[in-house]
SEDREN-102830 format. One line per 2 residues: number of its first residue (from 1); their letters; for each residue x, y, z of C-alpha. Coordinates in steps of 0.001 Angstrom, whole numbers, plus 500000, padded with zeros to 6 digits. Layout:
# residues N
NUM	a	X:Y:Z; ... $
//
This chain:
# residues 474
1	xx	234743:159347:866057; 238274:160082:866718 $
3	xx	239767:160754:870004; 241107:163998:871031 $
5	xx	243773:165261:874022; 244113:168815:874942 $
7	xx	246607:171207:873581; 250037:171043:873494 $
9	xx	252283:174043:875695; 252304:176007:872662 $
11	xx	248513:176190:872051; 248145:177589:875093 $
13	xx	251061:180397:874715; 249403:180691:871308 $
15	xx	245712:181440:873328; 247933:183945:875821 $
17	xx	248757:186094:873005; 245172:186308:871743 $
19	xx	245356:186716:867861; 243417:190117:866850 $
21	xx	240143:189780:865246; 239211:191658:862369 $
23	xx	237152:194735:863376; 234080:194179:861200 $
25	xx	233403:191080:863333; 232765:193417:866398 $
27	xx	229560:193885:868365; 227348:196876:868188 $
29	xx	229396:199537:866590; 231214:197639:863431 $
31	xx	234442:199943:864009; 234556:199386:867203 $
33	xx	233851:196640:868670; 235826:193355:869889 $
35	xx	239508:193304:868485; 240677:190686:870324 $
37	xx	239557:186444:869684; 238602:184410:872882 $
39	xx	240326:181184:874214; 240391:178219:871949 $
41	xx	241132:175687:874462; 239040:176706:877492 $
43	xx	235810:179152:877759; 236205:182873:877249 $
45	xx	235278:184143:880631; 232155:186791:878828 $
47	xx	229585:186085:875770; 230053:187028:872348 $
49	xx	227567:188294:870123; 226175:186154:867655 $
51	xx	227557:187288:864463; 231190:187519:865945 $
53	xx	230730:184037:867095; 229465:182738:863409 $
55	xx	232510:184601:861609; 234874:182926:863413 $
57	xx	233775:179589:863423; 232575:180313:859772 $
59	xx	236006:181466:858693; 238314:178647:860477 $
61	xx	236130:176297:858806; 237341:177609:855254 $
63	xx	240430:175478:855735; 238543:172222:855506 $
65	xx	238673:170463:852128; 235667:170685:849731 $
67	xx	233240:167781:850488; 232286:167604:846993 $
69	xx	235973:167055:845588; 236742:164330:848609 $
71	xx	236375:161157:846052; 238036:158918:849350 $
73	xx	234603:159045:851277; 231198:157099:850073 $
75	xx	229299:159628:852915; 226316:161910:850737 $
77	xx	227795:165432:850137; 224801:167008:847784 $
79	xx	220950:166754:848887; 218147:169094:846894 $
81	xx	217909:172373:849185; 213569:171156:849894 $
83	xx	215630:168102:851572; 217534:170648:853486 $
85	xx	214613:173061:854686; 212943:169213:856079 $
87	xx	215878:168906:857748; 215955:172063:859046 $
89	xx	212945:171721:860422; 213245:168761:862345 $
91	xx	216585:169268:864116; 214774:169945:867148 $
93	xx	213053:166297:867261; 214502:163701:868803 $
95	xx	213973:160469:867088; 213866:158206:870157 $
97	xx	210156:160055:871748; 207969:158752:869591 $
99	xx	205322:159692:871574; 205896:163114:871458 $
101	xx	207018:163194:867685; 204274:160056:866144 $
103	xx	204745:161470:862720; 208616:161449:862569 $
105	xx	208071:157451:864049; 205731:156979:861528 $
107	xx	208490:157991:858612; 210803:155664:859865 $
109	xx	208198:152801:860216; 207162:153426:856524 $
111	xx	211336:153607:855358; 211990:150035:857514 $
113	xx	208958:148865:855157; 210504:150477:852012 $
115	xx	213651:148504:852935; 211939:144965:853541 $
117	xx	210440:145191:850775; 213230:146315:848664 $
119	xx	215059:143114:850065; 213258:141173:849286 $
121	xx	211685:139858:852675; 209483:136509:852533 $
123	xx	207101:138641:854047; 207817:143081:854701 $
125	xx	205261:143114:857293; 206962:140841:859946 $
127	xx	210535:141891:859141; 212164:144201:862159 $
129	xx	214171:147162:861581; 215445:150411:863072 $
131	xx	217191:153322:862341; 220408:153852:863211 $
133	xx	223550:156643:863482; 225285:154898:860697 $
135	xx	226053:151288:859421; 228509:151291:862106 $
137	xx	225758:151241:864430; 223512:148874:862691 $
139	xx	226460:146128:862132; 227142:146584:866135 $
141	xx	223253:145703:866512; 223197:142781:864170 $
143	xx	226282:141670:865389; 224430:141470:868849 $
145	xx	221731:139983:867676; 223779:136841:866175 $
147	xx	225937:136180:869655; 222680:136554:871684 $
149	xx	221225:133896:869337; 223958:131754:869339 $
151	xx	223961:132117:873278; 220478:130881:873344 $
153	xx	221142:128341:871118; 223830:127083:873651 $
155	xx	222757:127852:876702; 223811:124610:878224 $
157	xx	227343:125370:877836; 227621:129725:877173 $
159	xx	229312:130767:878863; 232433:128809:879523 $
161	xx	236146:128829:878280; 235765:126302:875965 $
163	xx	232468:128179:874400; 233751:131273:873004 $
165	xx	231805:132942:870243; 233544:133812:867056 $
167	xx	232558:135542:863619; 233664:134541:860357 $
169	xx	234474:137886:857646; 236772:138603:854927 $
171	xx	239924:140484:855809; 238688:143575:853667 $
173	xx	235996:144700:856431; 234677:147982:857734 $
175	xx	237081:148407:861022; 233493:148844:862744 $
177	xx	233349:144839:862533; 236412:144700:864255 $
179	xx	235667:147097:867112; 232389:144765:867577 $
181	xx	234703:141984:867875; 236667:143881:870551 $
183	xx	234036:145510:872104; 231579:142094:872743 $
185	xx	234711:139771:873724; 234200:137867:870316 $
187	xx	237290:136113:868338; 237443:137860:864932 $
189	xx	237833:134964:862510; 239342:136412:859517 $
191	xx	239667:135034:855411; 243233:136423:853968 $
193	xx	243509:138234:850291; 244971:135789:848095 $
195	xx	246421:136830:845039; 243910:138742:842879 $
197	xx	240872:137608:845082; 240128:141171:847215 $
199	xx	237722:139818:849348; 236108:136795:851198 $
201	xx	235908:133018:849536; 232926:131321:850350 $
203	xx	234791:128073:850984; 237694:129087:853499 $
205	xx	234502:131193:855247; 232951:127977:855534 $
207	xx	235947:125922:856448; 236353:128396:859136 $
209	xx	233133:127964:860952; 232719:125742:863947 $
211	xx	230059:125002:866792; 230747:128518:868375 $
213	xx	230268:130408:865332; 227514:132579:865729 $
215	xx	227540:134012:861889; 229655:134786:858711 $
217	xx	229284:138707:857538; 229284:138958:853975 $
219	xx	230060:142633:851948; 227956:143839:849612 $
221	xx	230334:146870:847881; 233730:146824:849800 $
223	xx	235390:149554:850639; 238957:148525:849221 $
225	xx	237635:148249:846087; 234639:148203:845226 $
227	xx	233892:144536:844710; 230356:142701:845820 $
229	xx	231693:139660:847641; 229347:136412:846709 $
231	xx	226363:136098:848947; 224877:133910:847229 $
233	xx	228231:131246:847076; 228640:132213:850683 $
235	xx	225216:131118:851693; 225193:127912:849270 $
237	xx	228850:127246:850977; 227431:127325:854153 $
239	xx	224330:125023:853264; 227144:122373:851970 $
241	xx	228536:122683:855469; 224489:122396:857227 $
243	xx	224548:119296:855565; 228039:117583:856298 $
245	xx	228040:118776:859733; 224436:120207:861008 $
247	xx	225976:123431:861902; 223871:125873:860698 $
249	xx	225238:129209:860437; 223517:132668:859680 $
251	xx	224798:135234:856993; 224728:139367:857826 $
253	xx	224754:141048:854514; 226808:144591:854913 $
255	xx	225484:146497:852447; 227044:149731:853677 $
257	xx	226642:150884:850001; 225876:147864:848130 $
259	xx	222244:147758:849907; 221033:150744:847978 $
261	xx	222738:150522:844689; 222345:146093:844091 $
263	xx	218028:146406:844043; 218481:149052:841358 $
265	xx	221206:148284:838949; 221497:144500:839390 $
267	xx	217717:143237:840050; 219512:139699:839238 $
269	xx	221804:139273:841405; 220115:137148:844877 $
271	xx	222241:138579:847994; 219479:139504:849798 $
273	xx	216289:138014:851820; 215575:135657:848946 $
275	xx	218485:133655:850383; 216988:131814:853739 $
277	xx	220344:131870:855429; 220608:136016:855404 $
279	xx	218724:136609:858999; 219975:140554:859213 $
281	xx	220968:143351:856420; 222222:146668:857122 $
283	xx	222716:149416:855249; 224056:153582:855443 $
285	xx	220887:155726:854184; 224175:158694:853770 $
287	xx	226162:156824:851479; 224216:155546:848148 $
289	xx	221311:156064:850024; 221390:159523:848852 $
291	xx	221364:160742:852887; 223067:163367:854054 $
293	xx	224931:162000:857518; 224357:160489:859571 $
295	xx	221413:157844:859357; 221953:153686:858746 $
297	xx	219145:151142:858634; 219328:147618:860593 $
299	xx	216412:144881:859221; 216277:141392:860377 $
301	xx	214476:138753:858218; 211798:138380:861248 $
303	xx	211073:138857:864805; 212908:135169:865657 $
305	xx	215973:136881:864086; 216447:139531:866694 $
307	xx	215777:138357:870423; 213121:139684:871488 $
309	xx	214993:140516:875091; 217683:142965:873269 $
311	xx	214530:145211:872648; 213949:147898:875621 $
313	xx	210853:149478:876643; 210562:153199:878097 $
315	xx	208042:155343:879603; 209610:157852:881088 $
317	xx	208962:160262:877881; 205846:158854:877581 $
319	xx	204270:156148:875978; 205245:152539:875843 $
321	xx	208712:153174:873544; 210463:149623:872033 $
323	xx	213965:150457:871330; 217030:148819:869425 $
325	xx	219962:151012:869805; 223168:152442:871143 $
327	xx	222556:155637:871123; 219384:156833:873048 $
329	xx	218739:160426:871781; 219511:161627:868339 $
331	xx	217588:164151:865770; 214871:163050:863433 $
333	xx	216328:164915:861013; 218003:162678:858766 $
335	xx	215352:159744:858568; 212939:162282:857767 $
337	xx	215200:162927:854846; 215158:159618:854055 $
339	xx	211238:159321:853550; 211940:162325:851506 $
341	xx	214225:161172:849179; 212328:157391:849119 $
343	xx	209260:159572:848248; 210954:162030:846017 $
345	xx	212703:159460:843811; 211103:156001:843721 $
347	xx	212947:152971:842354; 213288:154897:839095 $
349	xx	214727:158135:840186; 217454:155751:842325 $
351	xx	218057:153616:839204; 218555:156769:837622 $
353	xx	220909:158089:839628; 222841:155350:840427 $
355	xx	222964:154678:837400; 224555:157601:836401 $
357	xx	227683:156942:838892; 228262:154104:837855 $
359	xx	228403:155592:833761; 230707:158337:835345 $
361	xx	232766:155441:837328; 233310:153030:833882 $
363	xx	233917:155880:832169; 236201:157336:834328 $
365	xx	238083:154035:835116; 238581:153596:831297 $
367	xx	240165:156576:830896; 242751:156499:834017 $
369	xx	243638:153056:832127; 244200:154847:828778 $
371	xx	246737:157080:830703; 249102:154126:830740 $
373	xx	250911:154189:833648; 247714:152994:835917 $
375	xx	246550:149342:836047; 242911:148391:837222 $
377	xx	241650:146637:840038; 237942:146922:839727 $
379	xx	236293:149132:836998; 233686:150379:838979 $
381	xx	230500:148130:837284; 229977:147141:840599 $
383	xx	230036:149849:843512; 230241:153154:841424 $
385	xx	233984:152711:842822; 237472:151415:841582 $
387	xx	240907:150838:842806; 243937:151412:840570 $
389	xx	247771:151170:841214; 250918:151841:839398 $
391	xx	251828:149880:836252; 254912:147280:837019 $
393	xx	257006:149509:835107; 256542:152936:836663 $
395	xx	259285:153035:838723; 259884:157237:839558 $
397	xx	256424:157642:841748; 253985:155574:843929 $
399	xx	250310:155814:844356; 251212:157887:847425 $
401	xx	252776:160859:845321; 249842:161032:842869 $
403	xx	247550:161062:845941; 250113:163672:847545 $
405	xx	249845:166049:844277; 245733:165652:843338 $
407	xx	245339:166975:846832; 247314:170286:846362 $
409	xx	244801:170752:843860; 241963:170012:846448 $
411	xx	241493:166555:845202; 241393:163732:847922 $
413	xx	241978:160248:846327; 243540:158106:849169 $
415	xx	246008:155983:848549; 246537:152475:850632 $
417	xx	247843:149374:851623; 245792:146480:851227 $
419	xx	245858:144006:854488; 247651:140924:854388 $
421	xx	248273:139102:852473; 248364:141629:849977 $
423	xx	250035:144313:852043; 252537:144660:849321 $
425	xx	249897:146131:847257; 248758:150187:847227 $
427	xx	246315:151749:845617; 244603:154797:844558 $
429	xx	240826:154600:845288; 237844:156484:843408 $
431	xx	234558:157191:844754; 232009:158192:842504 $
433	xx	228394:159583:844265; 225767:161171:843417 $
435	xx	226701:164966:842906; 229890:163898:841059 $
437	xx	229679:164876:837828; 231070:163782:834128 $
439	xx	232108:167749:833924; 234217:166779:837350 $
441	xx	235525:163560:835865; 236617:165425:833570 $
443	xx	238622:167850:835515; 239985:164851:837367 $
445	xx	241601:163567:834423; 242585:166860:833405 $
447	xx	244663:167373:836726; 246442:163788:836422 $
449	xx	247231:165086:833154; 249067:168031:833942 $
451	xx	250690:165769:837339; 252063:162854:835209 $
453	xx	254951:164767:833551; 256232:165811:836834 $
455	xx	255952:163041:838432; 257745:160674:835608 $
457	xx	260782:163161:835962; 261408:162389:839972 $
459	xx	264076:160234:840761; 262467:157672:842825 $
461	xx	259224:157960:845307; 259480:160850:847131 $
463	xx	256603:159881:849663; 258354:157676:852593 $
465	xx	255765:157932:855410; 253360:155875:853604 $
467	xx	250620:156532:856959; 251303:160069:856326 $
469	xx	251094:160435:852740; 247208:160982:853095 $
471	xx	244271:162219:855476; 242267:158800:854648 $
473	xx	242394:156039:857114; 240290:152730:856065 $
//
């Protein structure tokens, strides 16, 4: 969530003048009523009816972008409307009383199941999960749940200067890894980009590792690109170093979107509980889970995975309440749209519609290639994603101008800076959900189309503030 600070001087003249409201929006008599908005920086000293409170909210929000033509975010923008009345109907609950709401508590018992089972876990009725806000969430709790295992583990010596805990990653990480890092006093050990490799290498992970490692986080789907990192080389890297050194060293799978798109389209590939060394797996039930926002999922392997003295008990709302979270109260809402859409599609309805991105992706990267000035990073066979940049000899505009013109046309494609070592390289990025049509694709390449000409004739770049060239921030 961003950070805010009040308004600047001329807000405030800008409240003292008080911009007129149209009369329609009025109270009882419709030509007659209020003519005058309220404060946007501090209360309005009276009430406001209802419907002249909904039209203007309702009408500043017309300036934000439509969700559905955002191809930078992986969040859910398109549910069924049934999903919507469920929703609508549970706002009201709050997902932490489970004693007052057993049903709700019930759905998200039944959707940790779904998942362990899904994963693969040696055995779905002793793996431990929770809901959670978001994968941000669930990383920060499996992140905790490593460094309070390792802490166990070394109890003799934790802690002490010369005991610090670190965790191994890839460069190309959620930022939420790094705020763990910063937030629980852990050193972020971190494997570059080299050349065309986007991602972690199972080797320098392992070489990286040491007596106060308390895990190595592998990606499933990563957000610069696309790309599944190797979980299974990761895991078999770090059983080579078990048996050199006797360090052993757990595995976290992110599979912010990777975790519901890998069980449906690639049934082969092991990244999952099937490998011994994964203890925890997370995943975001609004991204490819088909969610809308915000709802994540946190499972652990078994109880010996997550210390059993991270888990709280309440009473005070009645009931004896475990709980595994940041965030105490929060609606019931979206993991009851989870059961729904579990229930509604099954593993065929999610290989179906996975699926289907990932046609619309491959097609779509094909045919950004056949423009000719693009060159491919990832073709999007993996995460229904892929990353593009410039060809070596387009020389007249940068990925930041064609991300600078879609937009005017209500397109957001960010464009971005890969971290180092490869922060010489920038690229466009494509999202493709579910909701995201071929008949869109098709517009999309329509509009680059009709962009190209223009932006061939421009002299050099025109886009110099490359952190200001878009609204998308990794």
């Amino acid at each position: 969530m961003p950070l805010h600070q009040g308004p600047h001087a001329s807000q405030d003249d800008h409240d003292r003048r008080r911009l007129a409201v149209n009369p329609f929006h009025g109270a009882t008599n419709p030509l007659g009523g209020m003519t005058e908005a309220p404060p946007t920086h501090r209360l309005p000293d009276t009430p406001l009816p209802p419907q002249t409170a909904y039209r203007l909210v309702h009408d500043e929000l017309m300036l934000d972008g439509n969700a559905r033509l955002n191809l930078a975010t992986f969040v859910t923008t398109w549910m069924e409307p049934q999903a919507g009345v469920l929703m609508s109907e549970c706002r009201d609950k709050n997902m932490i009383d489970k004693d007052e709401y057993p049903r709700t508590a019930e759905l998200e018992r039944r959707c940790v199941a779904m998942l362990a089972d899904l994963w693969h876990a040696p055995d779905p009725s002793a793996a431990v999960g929770c809901s959670t806000t978001g994968s941000s969430e669930a990383c920060m709790l499996a992140g905790m749940a490593l460094k309070r295992r390792w802490a166990l583990r070394n109890a003799d010596r934790y802690p002490s200067k010369d005991a610090r805990p670190n965790l191994v990653m890839g460069v190309n990480v959620q930022v939420c890894w790094e705020k763990f890092c910063n937030f629980w006093e852990v050193e972020a050990r971190q494997v570059p980009m080299e050349g065309d490799r986007f991602h972690l290498d199972p080797q320098a992970a392992a070489e990286l590792c040491d007596e106060n490692t308390i895990g190595v986080v592998g990606i499933l789907g990563s957000t610069f690109d696309g790309s599944y990192e190797p979980i299974a080389d990761l895991c078999a890297a770090l059983d080579a170093l078990q048996d050199r050194t006797g360090l052993d060293v757990p595995v976290h799978v992110d599979g912010a979107s990777g975790g519901m798109v890998a069980p449906f389209l690639d049934e082969e590939l092991v990244w999952d509980f099937r490998l011994p060394r994964v203890a925890s797996i997370n995943t975001s039930g609004h991204k490819y889970g088909l969610v809308y926002p915000g709802v994540g999922w946190a499972l652990w392997r078994d109880a010996d995975a997550l210390p059993e003295e991270l888990v709280f008990r309440v009473n005070y709302l009645g009931g004896d309440m475990p709980t595994f979270a940041l965030n105490f109260s929060r609606p019931g809402a979206q993991v009851v749209a989870q059961y729904y859409t579990f229930l509604r599609l099954g593993r065929e309805g999610y290989r179906a519609v996975q699926q289907a991105s990932r046609d619309i992706a491959r097609g779509l990267a094909e045919r950004v290639a056949a423009l000719g000035d693009f060159r491919l990073l990832t073709r999007g066979d993996q995460l229904p994603v892929f990353a593009f940049t410039t060809a070596d000899d387009v020389t007249a505009y940068d990925v930041f101008d064609v991300s600078r013109r879609l937009r005017e046309g209500g397109w957001l494609v960010p464009a971005y800076t890969f971290p180092p070592h490869r922060q010489d390289l920038s690229v466009l990025r494509v999202v493709c959900r579910n909701g995201f049509s071929a008949d869109m694709a098709d517009l999309l390449v329509q509009e680059l189309e009709r962009l190209l000409p223009e932006l061939r004739r421009q002299p050099h770049p025109l886009t110099r503030d490359k952190g200001a060239a878009t609204g998308f921030h990794h």
